[in-house]
Backbone as JSON, one array per atom type, in Angstrom:
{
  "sequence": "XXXXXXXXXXXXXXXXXXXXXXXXXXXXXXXXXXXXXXXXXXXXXXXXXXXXXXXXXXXXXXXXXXXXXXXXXXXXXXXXXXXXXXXXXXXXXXXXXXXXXXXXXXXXXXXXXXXXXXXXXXXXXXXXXXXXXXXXXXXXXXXXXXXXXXXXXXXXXXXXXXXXXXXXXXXXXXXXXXXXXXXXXXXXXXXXXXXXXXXXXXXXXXXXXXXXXXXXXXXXXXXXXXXXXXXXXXXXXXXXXXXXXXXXXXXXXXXXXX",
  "N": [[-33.38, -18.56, 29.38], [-29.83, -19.87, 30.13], [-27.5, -18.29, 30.84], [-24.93, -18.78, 30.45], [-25.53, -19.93, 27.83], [-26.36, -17.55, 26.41], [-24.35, -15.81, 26.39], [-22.69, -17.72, 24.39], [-23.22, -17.01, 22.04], [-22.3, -14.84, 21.65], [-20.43, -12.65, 19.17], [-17.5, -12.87, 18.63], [-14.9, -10.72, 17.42], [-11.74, -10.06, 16.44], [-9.38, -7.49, 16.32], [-6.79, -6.34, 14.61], [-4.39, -3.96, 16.08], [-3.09, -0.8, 15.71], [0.61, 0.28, 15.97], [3.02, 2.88, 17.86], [5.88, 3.98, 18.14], [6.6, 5.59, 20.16], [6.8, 8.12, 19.4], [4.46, 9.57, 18.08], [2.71, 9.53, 20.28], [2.83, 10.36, 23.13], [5.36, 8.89, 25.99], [6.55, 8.06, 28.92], [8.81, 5.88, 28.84], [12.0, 5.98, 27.27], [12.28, 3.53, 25.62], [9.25, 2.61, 25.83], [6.53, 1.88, 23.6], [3.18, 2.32, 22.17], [0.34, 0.79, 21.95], [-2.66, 0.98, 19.83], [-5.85, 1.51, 18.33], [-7.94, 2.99, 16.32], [-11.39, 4.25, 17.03], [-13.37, 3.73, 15.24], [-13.14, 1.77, 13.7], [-13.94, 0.18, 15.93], [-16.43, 0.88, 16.45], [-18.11, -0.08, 14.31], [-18.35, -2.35, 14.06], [-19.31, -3.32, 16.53], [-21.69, -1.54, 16.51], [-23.0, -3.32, 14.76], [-24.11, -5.09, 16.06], [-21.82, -7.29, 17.03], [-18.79, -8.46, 18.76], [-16.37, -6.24, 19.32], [-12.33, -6.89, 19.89], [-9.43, -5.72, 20.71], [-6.59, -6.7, 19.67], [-3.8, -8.24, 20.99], [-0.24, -7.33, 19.68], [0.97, -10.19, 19.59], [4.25, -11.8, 19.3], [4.84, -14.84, 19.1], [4.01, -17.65, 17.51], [2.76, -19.66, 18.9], [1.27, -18.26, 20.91], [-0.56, -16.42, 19.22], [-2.51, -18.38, 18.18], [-3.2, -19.24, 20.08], [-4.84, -16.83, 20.74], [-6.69, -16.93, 18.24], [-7.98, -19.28, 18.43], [-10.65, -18.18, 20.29], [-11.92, -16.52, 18.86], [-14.13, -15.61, 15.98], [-14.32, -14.11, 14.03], [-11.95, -12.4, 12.05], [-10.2, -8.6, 11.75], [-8.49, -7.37, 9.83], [-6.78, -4.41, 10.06], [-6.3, -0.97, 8.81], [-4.08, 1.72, 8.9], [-1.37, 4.16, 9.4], [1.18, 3.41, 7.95], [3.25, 1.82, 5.68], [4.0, -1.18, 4.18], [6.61, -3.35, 4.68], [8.8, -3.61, 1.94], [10.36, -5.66, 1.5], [9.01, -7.91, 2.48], [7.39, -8.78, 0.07], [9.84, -9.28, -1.59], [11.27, -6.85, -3.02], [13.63, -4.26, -3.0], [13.24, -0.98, -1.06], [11.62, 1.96, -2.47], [12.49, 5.64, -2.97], [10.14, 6.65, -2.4], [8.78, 5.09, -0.79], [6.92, 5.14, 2.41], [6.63, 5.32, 5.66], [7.92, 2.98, 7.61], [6.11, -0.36, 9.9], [7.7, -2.85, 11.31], [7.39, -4.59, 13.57], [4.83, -4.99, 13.09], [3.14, -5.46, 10.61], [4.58, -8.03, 11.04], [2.97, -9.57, 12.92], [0.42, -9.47, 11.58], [0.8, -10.57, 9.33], [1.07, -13.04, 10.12], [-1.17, -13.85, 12.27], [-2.93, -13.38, 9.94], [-2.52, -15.79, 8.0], [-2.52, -18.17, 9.61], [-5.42, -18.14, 10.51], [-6.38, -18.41, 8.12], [-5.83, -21.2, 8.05], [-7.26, -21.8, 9.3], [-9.77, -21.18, 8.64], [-10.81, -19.18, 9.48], [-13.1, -16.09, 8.89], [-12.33, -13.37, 6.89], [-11.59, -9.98, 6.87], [-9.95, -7.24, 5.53], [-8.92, -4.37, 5.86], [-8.08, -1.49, 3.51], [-4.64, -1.14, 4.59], [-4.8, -3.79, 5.52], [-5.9, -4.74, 3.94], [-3.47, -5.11, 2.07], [-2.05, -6.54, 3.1], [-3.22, -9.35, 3.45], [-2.75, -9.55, 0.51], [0.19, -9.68, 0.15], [0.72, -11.47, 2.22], [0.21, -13.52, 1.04], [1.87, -13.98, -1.15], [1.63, -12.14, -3.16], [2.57, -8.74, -4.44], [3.17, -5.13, -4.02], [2.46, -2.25, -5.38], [4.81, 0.3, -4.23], [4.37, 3.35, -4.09], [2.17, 5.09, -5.77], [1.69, 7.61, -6.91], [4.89, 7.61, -7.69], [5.21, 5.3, -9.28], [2.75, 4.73, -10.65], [1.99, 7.0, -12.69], [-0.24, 8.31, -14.11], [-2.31, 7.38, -12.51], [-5.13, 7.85, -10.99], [-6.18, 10.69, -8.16], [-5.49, 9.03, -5.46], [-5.78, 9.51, -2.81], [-7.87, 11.45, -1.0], [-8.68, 14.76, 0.02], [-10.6, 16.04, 1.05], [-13.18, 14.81, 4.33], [-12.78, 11.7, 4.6], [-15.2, 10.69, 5.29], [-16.85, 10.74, 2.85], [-17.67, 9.69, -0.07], [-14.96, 9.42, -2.57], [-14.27, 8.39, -5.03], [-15.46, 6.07, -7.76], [-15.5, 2.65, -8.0], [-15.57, -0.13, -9.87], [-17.1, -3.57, -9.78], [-16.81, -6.65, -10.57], [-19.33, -9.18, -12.21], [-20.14, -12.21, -10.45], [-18.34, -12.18, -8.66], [-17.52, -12.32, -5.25], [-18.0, -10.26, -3.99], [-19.83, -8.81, -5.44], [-21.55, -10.39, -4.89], [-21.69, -10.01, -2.35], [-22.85, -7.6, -2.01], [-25.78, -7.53, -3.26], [-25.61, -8.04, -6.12], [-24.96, -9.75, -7.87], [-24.92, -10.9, -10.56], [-24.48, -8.8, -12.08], [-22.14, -6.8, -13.46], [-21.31, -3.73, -12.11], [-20.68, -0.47, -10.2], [-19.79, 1.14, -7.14], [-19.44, 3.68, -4.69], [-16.51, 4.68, -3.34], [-14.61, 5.49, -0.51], [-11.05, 7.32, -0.41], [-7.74, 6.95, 0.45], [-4.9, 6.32, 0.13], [-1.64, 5.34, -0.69], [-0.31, 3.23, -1.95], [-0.68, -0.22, -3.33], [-2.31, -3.01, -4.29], [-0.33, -4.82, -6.25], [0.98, -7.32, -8.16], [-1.51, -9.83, -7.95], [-1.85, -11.86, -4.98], [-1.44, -15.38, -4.42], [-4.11, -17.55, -5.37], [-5.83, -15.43, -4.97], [-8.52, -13.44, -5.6], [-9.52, -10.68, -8.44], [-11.85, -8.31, -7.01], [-12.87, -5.78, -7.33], [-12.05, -2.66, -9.11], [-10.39, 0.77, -9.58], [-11.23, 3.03, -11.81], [-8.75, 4.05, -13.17], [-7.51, 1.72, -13.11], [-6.4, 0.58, -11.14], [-6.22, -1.88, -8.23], [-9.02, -2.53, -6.05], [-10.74, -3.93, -4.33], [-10.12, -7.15, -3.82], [-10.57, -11.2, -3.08], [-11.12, -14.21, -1.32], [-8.75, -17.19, -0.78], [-10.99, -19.41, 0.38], [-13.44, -21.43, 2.22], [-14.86, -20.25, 3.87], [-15.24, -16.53, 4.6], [-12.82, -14.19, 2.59], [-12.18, -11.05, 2.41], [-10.51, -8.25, 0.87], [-10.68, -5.1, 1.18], [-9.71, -1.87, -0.26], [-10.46, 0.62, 0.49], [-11.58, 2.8, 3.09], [-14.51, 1.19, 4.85], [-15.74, 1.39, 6.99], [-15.46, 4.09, 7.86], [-17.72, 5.38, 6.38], [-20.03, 3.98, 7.35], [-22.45, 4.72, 9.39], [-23.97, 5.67, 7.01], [-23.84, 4.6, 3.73], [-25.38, 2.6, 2.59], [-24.2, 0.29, 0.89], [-21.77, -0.36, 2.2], [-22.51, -0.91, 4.85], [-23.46, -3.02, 4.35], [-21.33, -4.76, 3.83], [-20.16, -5.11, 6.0], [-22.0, -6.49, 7.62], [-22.35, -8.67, 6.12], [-19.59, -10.05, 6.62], [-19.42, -10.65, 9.42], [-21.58, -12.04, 9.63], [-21.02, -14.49, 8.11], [-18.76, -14.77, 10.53], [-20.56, -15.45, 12.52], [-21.36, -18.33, 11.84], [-19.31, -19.82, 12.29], [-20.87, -20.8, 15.04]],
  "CA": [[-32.08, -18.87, 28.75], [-28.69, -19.61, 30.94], [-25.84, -16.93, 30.82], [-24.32, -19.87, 29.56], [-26.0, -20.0, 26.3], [-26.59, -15.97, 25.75], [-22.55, -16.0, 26.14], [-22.1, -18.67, 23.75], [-23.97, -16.71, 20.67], [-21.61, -13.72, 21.01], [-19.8, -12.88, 18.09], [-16.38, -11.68, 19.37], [-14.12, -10.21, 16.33], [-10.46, -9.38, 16.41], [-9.03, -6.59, 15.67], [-5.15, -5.84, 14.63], [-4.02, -2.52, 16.21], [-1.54, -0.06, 15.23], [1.84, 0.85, 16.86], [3.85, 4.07, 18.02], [6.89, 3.45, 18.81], [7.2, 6.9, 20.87], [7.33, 9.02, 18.0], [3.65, 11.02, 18.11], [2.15, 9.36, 21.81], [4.14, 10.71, 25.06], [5.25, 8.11, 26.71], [7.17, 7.86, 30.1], [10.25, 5.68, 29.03], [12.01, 5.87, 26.19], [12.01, 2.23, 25.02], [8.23, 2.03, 25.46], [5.38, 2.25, 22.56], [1.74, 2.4, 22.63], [-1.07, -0.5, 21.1], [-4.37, 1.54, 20.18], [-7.0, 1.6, 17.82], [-8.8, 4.33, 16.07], [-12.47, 4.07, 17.53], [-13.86, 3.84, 14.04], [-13.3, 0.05, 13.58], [-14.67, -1.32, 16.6], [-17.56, 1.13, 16.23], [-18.48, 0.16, 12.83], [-18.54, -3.9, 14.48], [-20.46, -3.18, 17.89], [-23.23, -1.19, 16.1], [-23.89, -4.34, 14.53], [-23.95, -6.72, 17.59], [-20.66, -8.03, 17.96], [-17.98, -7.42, 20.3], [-14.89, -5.86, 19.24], [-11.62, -7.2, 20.87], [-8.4, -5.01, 20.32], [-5.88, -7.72, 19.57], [-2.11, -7.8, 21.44], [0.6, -7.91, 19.13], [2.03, -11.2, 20.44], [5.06, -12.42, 18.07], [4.89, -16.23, 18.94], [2.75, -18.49, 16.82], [1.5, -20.47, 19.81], [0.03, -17.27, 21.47], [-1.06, -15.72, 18.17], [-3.3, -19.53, 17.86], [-4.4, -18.93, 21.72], [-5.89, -15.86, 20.01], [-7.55, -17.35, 17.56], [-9.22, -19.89, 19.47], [-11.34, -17.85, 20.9], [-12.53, -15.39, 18.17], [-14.93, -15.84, 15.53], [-13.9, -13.35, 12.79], [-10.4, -11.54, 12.03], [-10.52, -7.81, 10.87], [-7.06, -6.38, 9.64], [-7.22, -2.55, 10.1], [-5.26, -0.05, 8.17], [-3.02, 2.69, 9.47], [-0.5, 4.98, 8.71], [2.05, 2.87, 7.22], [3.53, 1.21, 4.38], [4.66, -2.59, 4.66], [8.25, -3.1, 4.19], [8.61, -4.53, 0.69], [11.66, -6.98, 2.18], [8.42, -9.14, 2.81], [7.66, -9.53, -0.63], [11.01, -9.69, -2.26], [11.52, -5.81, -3.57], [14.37, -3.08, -2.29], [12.78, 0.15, -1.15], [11.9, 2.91, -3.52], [12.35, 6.42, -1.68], [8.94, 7.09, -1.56], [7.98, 4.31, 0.52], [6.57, 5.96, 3.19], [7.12, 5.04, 7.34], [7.15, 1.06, 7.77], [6.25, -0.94, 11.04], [7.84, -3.99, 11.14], [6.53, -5.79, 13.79], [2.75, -4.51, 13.03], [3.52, -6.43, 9.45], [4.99, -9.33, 10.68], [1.92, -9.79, 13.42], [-0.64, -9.22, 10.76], [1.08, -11.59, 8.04], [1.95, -14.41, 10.83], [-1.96, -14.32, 12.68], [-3.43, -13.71, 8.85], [-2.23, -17.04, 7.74], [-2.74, -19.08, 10.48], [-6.53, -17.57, 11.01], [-6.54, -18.61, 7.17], [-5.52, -22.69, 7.85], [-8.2, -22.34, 10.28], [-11.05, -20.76, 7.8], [-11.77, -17.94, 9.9], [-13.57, -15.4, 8.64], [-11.17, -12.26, 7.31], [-11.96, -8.6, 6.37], [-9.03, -6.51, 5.48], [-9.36, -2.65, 5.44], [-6.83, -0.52, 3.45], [-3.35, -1.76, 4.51], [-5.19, -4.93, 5.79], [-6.0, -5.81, 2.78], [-2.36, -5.37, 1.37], [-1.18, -7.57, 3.97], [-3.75, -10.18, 2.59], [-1.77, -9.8, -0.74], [1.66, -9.96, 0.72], [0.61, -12.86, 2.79], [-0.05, -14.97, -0.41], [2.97, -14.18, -2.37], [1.44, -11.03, -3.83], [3.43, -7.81, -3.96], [2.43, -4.31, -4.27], [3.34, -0.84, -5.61], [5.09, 0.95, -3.62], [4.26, 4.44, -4.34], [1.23, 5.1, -6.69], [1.96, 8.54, -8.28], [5.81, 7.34, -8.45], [4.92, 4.08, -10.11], [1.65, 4.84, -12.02], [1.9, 8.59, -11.95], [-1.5, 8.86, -14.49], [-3.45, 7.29, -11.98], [-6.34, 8.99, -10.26], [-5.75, 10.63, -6.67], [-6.21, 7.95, -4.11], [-5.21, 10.23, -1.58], [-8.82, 12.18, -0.89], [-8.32, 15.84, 0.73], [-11.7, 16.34, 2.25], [-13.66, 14.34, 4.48], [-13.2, 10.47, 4.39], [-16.55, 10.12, 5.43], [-17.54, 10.95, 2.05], [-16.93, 8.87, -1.21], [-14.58, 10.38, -3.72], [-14.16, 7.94, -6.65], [-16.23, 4.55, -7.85], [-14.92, 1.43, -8.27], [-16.3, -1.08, -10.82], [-17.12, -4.67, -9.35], [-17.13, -7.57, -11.75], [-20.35, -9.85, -12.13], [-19.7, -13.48, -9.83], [-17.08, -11.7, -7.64], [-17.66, -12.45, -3.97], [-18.24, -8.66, -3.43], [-20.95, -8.35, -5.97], [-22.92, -11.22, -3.88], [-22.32, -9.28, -0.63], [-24.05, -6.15, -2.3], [-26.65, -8.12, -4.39], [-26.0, -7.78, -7.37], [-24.03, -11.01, -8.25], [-24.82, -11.13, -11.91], [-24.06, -8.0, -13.16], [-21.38, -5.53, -13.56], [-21.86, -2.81, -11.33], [-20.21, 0.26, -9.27], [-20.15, 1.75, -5.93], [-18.35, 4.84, -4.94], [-15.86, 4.58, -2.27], [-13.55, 7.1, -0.19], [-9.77, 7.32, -0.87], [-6.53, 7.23, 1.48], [-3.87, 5.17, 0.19], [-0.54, 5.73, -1.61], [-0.09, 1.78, -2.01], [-2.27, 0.0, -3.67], [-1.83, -4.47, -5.12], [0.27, -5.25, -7.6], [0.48, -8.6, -7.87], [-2.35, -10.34, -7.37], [-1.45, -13.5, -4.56], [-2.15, -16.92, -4.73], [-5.98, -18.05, -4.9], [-6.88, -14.52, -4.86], [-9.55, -12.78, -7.0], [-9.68, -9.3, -8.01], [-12.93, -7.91, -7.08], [-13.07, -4.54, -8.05], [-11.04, -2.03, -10.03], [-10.78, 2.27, -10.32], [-11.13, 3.61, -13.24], [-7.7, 3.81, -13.38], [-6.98, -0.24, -13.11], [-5.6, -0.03, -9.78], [-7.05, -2.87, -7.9], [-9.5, -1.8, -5.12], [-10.46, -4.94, -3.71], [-9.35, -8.92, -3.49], [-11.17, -12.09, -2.34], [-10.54, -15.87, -1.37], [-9.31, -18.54, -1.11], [-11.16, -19.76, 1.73], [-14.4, -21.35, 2.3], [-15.2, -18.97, 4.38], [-15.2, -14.82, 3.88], [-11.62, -13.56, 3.09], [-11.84, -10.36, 1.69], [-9.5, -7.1, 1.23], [-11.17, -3.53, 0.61], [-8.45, -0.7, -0.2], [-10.7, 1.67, 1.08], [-12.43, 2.37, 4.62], [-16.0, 1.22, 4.4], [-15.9, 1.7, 8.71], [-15.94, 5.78, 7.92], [-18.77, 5.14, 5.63], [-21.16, 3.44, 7.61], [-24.31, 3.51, 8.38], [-25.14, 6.54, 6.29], [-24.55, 4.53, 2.78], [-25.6, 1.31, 2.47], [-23.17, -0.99, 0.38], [-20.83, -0.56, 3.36], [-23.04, -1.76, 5.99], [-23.54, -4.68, 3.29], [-19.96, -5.72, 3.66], [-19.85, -5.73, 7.61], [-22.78, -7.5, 7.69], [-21.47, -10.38, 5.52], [-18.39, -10.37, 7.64], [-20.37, -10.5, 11.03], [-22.77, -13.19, 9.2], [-19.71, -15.34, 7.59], [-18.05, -15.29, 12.04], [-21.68, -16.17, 12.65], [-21.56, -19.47, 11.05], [-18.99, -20.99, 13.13], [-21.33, -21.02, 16.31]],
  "C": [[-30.97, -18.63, 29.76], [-28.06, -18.52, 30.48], [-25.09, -17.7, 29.56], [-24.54, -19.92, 27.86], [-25.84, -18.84, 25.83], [-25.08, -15.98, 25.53], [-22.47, -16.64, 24.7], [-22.66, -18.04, 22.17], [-23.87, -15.28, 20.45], [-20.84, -14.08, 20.3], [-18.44, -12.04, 18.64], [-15.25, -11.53, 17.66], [-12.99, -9.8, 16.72], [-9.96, -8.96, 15.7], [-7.78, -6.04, 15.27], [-5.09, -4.25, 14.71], [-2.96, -2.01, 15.69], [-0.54, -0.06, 16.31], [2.23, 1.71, 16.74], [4.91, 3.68, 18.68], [7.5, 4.71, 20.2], [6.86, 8.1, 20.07], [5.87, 10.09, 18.36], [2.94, 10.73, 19.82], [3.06, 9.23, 22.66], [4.24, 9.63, 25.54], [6.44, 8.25, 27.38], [8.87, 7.11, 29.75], [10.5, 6.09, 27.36], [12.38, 4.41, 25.36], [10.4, 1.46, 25.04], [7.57, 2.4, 24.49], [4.11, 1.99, 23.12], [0.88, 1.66, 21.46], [-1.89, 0.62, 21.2], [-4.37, 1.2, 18.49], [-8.01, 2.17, 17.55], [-10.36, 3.74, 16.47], [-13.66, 3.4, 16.59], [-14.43, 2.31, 13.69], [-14.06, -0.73, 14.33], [-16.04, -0.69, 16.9], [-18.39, 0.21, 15.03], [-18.92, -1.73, 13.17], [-19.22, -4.13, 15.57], [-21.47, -3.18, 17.23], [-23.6, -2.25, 15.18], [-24.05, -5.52, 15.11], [-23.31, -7.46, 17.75], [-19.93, -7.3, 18.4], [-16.69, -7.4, 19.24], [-13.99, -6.75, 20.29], [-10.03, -6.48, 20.09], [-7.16, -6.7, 20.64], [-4.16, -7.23, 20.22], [-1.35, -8.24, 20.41], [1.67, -8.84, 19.49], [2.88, -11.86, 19.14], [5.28, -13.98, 18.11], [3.62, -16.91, 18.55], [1.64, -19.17, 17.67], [0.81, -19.96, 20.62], [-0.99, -16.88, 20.36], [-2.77, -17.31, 17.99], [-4.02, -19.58, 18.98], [-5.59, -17.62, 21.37], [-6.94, -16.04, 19.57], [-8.46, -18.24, 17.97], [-10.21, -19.77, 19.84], [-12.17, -16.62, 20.09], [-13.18, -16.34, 16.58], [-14.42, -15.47, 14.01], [-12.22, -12.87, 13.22], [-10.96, -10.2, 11.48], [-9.08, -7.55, 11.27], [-7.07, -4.84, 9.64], [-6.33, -2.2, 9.26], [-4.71, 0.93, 9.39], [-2.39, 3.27, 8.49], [0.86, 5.18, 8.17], [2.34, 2.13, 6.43], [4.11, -0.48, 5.17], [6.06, -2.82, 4.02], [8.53, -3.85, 2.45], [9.95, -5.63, 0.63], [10.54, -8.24, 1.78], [7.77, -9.68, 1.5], [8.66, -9.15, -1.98], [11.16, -8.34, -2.95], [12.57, -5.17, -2.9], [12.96, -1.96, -2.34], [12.96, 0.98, -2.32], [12.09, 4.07, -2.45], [11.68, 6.92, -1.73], [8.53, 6.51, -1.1], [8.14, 5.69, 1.73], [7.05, 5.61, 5.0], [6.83, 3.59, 7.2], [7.21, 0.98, 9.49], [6.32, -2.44, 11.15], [7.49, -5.17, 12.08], [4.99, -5.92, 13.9], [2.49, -5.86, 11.98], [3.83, -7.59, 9.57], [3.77, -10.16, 11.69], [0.78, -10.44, 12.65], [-0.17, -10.74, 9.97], [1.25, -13.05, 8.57], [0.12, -14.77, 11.2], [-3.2, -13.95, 11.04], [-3.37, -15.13, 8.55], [-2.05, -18.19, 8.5], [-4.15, -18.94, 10.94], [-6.98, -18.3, 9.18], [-6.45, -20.51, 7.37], [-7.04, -22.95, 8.32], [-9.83, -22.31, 9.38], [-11.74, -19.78, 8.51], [-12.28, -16.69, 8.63], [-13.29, -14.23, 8.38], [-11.44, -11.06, 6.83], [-10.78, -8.03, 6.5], [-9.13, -5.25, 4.58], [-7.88, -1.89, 4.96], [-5.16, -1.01, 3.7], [-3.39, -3.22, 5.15], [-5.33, -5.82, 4.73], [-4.76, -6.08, 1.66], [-1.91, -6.05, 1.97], [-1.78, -8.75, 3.46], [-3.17, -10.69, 1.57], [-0.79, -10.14, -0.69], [1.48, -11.15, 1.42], [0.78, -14.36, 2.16], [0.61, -14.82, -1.45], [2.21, -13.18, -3.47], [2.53, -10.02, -3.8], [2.48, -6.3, -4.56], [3.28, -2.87, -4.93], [2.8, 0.17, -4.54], [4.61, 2.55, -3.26], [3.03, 4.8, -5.5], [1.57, 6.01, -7.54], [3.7, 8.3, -8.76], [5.68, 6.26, -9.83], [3.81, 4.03, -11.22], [1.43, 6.21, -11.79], [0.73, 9.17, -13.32], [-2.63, 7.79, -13.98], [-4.45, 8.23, -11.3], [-5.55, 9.61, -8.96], [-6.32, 9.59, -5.85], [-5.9, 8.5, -3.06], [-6.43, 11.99, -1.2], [-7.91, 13.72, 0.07], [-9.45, 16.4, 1.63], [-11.97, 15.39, 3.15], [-13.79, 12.85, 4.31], [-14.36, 9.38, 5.26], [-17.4, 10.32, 4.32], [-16.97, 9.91, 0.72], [-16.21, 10.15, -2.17], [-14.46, 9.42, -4.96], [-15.2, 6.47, -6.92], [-15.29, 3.45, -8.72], [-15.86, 0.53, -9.37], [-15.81, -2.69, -10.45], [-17.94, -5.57, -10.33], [-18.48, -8.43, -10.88], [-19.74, -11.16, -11.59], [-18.57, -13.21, -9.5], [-17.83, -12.11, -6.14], [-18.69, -11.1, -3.56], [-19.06, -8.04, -3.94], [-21.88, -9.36, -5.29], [-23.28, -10.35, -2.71], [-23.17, -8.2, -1.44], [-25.23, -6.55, -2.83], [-26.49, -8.1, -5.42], [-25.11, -8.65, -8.2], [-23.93, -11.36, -9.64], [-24.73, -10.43, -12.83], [-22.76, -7.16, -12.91], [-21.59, -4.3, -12.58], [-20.51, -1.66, -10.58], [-20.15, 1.18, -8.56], [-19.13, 3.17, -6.13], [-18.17, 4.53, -3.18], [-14.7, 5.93, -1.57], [-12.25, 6.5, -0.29], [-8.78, 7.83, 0.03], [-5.65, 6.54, 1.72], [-2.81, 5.48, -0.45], [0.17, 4.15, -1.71], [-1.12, 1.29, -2.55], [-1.47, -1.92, -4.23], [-1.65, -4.44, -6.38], [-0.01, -6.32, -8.17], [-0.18, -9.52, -7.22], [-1.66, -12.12, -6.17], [-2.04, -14.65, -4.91], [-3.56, -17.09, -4.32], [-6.73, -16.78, -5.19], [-7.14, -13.71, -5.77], [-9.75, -11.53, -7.2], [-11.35, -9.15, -7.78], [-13.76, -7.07, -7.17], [-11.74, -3.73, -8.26], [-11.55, -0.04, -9.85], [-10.49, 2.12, -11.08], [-10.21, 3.77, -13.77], [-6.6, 2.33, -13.71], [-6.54, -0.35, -11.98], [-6.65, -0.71, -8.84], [-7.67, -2.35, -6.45], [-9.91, -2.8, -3.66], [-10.14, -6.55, -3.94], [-9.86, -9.77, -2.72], [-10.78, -13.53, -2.48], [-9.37, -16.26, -0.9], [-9.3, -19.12, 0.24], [-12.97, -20.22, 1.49], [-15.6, -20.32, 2.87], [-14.81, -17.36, 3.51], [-13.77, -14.58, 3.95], [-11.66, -12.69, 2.19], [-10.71, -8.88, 2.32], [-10.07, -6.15, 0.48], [-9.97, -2.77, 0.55], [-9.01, 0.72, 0.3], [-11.24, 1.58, 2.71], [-13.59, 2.24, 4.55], [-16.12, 1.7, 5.99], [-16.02, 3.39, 8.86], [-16.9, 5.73, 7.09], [-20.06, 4.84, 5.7], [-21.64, 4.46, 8.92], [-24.52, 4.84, 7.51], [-25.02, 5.86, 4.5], [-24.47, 2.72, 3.16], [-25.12, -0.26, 2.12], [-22.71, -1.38, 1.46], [-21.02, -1.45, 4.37], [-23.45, -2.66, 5.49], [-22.75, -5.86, 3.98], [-19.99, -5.77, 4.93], [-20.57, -6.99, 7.81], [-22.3, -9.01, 7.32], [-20.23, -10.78, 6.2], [-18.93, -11.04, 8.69], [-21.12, -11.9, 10.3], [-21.91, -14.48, 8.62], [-18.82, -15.72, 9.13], [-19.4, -15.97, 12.29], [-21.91, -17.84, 12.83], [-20.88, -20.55, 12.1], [-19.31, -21.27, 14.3], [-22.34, -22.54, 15.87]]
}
């Protein structure tokens, strides 16, 4: 087999990083920031034989499409901020938490243009609220301000461990990836969000629920895979199984377009 070919039947995945604008990583001037990427994500996509690629936050459409070009899948990451709720049509409450506005407008600009295309989209945690916001969803702001007898979504030990279970409807997307497509069913997932979808966006499906009603994850509308988890399945894997379900189907959904 050429180079040529073995090349041609990698799966390369991109990954949206976070930003610091200065604030917790030292940096030399004071008008520069720092691109990274907790390790977690592009572990959790290697160990199953594709390549990570840490994505640049480029703000023009016709780089953001040079991007895409060349990648297979999208994964939206989470972080440790809120999305401005400017983007869909709210004033701040004052518990929104820290926003990054051009992380948000990155995400929501190479989301929906990775979407015309039918790539392939996984969105983790504030990935997958950008998903929502992308499609004329909106979200609450604050969870215990706004639904203050919901559960904690804000774990205190270990989010390598599950703390609550979700309940995933029968002929959801997300009960195929796990198997179990014709019944009712639910997993238990870990918790680290103080945001969470409100309004569901256009096309898209809820696909599981806590016990509380707050929506956990969101799928569609795409021939391809476009889903949004609210939790991290990437601290999860490989020790339970669902998790490494859902990569898989990601990874197997970029697959397709070789």
């Amino acid at each position: 087999m050429t180079k040529a070919k073995t090349r041609s039947k990698l799966i390369l995945i991109g990954i949206t990083p976070d930003f610091d604008p200065g604030e917790r990583i030292p940096v030399r001037s004071p008008d520069e920031g720092t691109v990274y990427l907790k390790d977690r994500y592009y572990r959790a996509v290697s160990e199953l034989g594709a390549i990570p690629v840490i994505l640049p936050m480029v703000a023009k459409p016709r780089l953001i499409e040079g991007l895409l070009d060349r990648l297979d899948g999208l994964l939206l990451s989470g972080g440790g901020f809120d999305i401005h709720p400017k983007f869909y049509g709210e004033e701040p409450i004052p518990a929104l938490g820290t926003v990054k506005e051009n992380r948000t407008e990155f995400e929501l600009e190479i989301f929906r243009l990775a979407l015309r295309r039918d790539l392939p989209v996984l969105g983790i945690c504030g990935g997958a609220q950008a998903i929502n916001v992308a499609l004329g969803g909106t979200l609450y702001q604050d969870l215990p301000t706004q639904r203050p007898h919901s559960i904690s979504h804000q774990q205190t030990f270990s989010k390598t461990r599950p703390s609550h279970s979700v309940t995933v409807p029968a002929g959801t997307t997300l009960a195929a990836i796990l198997g179990r497509k014709r019944s009712e069913h639910t997993i238990r997932v870990n918790s680290t969000h103080h945001q969470a979808v409100k309004d569901v966006g256009k096309g898209l499906v809820v696909n599981a629920v806590a016990a509380d009603g707050v929506i956990e994850a969101i799928a569609g509308p795409a021939q391809r895979l476009v889903l949004g988890v609210q939790w991290h399945p990437e601290m999860l894997v490989p020790d339970h199984a669902d998790q490494v379900r859902l990569f898989r189907a990601f990874l197997a959904a970029a697959k397709k377009r070789h």
